[in-house]
Backbone as CSV, one residue per row, in Angstrom:
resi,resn,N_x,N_y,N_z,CA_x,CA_y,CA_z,C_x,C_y,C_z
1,UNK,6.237,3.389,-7.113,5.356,2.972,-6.031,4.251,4.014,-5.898
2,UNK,2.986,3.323,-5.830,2.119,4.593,-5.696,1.243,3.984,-3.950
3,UNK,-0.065,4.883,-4.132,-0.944,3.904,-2.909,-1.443,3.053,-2.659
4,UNK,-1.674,2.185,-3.864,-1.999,0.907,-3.698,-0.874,0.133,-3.947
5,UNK,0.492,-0.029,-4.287,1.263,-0.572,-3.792,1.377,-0.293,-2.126
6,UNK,1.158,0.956,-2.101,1.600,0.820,0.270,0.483,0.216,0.973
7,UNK,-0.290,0.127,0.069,-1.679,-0.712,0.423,-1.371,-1.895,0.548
8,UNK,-0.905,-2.221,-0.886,-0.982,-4.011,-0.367,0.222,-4.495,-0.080
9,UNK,1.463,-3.242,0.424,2.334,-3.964,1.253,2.170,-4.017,2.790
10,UNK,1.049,-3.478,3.088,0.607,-3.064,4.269,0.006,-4.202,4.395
11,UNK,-1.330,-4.758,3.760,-2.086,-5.991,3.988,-1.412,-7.376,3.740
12,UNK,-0.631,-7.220,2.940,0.448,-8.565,2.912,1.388,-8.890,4.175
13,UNK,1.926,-7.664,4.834,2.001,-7.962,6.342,1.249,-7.978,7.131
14,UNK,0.143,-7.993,6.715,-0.842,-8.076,7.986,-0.640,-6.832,8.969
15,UNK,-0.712,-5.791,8.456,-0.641,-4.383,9.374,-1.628,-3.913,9.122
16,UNK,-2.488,-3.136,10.697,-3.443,-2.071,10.215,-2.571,-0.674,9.965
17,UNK,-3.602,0.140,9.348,-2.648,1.553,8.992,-2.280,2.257,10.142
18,UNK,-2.537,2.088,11.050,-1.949,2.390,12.523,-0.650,1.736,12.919
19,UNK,-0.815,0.477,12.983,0.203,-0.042,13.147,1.708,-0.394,11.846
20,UNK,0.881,-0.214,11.180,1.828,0.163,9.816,2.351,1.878,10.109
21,UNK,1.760,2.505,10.471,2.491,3.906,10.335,3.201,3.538,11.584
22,UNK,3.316,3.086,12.669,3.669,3.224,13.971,5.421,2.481,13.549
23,UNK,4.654,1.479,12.775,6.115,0.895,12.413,7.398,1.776,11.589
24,UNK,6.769,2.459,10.727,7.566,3.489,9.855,7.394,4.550,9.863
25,UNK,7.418,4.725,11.163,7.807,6.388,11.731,7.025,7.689,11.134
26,UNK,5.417,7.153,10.146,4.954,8.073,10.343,3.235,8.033,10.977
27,UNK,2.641,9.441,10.750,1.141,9.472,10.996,0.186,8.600,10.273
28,UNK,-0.899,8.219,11.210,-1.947,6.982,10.324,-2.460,8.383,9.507
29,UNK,-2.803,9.597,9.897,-3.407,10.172,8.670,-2.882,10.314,7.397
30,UNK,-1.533,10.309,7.413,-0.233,10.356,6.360,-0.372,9.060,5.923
31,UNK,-0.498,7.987,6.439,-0.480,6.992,5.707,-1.927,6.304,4.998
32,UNK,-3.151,7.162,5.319,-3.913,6.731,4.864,-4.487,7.982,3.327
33,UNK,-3.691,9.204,3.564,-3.481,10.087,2.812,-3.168,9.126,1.270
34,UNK,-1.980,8.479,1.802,-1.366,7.844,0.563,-1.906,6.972,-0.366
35,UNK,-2.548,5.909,0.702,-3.209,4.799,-0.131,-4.455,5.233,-0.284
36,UNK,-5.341,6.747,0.029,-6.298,6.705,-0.763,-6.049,7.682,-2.308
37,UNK,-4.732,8.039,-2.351,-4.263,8.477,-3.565,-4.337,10.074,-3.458
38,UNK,-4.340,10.555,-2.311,-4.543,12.079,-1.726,-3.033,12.658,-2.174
39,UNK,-2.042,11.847,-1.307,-0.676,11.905,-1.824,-0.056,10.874,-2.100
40,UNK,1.008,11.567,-3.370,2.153,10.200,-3.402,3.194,9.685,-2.923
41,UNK,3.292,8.702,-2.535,4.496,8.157,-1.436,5.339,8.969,-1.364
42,UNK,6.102,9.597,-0.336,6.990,10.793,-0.209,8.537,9.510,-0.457
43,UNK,9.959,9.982,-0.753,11.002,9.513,-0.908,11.002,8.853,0.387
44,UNK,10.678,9.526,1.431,11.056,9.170,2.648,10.380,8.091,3.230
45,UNK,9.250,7.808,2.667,8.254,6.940,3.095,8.714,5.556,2.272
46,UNK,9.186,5.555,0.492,9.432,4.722,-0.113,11.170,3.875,0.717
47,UNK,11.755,4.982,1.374,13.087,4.658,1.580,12.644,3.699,2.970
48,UNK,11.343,4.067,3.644,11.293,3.563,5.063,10.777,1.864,4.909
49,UNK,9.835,1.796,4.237,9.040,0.543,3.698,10.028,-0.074,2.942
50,UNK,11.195,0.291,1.953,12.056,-0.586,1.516,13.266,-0.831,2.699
51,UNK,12.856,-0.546,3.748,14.394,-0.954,4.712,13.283,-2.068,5.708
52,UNK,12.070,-1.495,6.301,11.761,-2.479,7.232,10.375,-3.975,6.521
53,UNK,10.429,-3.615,5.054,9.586,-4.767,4.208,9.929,-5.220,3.194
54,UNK,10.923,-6.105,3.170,11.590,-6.659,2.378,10.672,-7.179,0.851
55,UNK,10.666,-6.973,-0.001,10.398,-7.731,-1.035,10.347,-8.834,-1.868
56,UNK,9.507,-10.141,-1.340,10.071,-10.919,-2.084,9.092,-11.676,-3.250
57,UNK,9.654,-12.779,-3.788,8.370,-13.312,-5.129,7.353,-13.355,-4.541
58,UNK,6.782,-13.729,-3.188,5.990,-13.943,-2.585,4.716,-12.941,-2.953
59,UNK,5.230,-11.687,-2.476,5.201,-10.358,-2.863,4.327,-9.598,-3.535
60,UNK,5.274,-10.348,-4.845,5.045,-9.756,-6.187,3.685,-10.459,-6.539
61,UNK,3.568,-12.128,-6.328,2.294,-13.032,-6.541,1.712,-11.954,-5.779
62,UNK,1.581,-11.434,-4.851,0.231,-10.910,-4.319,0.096,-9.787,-4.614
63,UNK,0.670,-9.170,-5.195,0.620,-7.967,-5.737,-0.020,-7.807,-6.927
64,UNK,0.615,-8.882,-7.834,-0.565,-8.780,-9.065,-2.010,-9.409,-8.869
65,UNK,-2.068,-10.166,-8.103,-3.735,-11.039,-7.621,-4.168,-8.975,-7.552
66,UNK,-3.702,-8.290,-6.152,-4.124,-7.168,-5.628,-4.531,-6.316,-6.407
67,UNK,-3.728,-6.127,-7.574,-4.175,-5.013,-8.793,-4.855,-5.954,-9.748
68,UNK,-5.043,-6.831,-9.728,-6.089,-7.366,-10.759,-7.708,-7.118,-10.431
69,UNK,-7.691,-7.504,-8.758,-9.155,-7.058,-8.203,-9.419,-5.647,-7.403
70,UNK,-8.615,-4.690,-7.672,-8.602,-3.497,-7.452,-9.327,-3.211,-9.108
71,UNK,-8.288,-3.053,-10.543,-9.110,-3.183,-11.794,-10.558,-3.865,-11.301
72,UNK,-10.712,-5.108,-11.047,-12.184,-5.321,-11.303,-13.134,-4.402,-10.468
73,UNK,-12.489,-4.148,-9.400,-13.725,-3.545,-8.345,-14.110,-1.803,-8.844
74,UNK,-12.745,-1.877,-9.599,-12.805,0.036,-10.218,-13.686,0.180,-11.222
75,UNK,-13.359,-1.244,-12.485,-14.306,-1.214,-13.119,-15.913,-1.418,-13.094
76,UNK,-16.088,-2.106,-12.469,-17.678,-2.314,-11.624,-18.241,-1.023,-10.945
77,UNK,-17.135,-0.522,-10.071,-18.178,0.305,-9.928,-18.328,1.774,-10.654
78,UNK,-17.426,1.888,-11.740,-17.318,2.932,-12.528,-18.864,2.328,-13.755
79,UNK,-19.339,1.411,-14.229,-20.094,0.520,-14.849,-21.284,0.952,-14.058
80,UNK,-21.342,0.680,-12.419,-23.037,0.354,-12.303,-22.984,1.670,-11.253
């Protein structure tokens, strides 16, 4: 799991990073630390998001849509 997985398990519930950290017991600066790739998900953070955000196919479909247009938007703007 890195930050753009806590990213788009964050936007797939429909959480802001406030209310996503509020939910899993930590700081919005800690959690925005993560998904901008500052740090990597701590154990404790991966153990918290796998107890209160279940995983399902649902999920996973949006997960690969998520990293497909993350690639495009990286590549574009690494390009222009």
């Amino acid at each position: 799991m890195n930050g753009n997985t806590v990213k788009a398990i964050r936007l797939f519930n429909g959480e802001s990073q406030r209310s996503f950290a509020k939910l899993l017991g930590f700081s919005y600066s800690g959690i925005a630390a993560v998904e901008s790739g500052r740090y990597a998900p701590s154990e404790r953070l991966r153990a918290s998001i796998a107890r209160k955000f279940p995983i399902d196919e649902s999920f996973i479909i949006f997960l690969r849509d998520f990293e497909k247009i993350n690639g495009i938007i990286h590549d574009y703007t690494i390009t222009h």
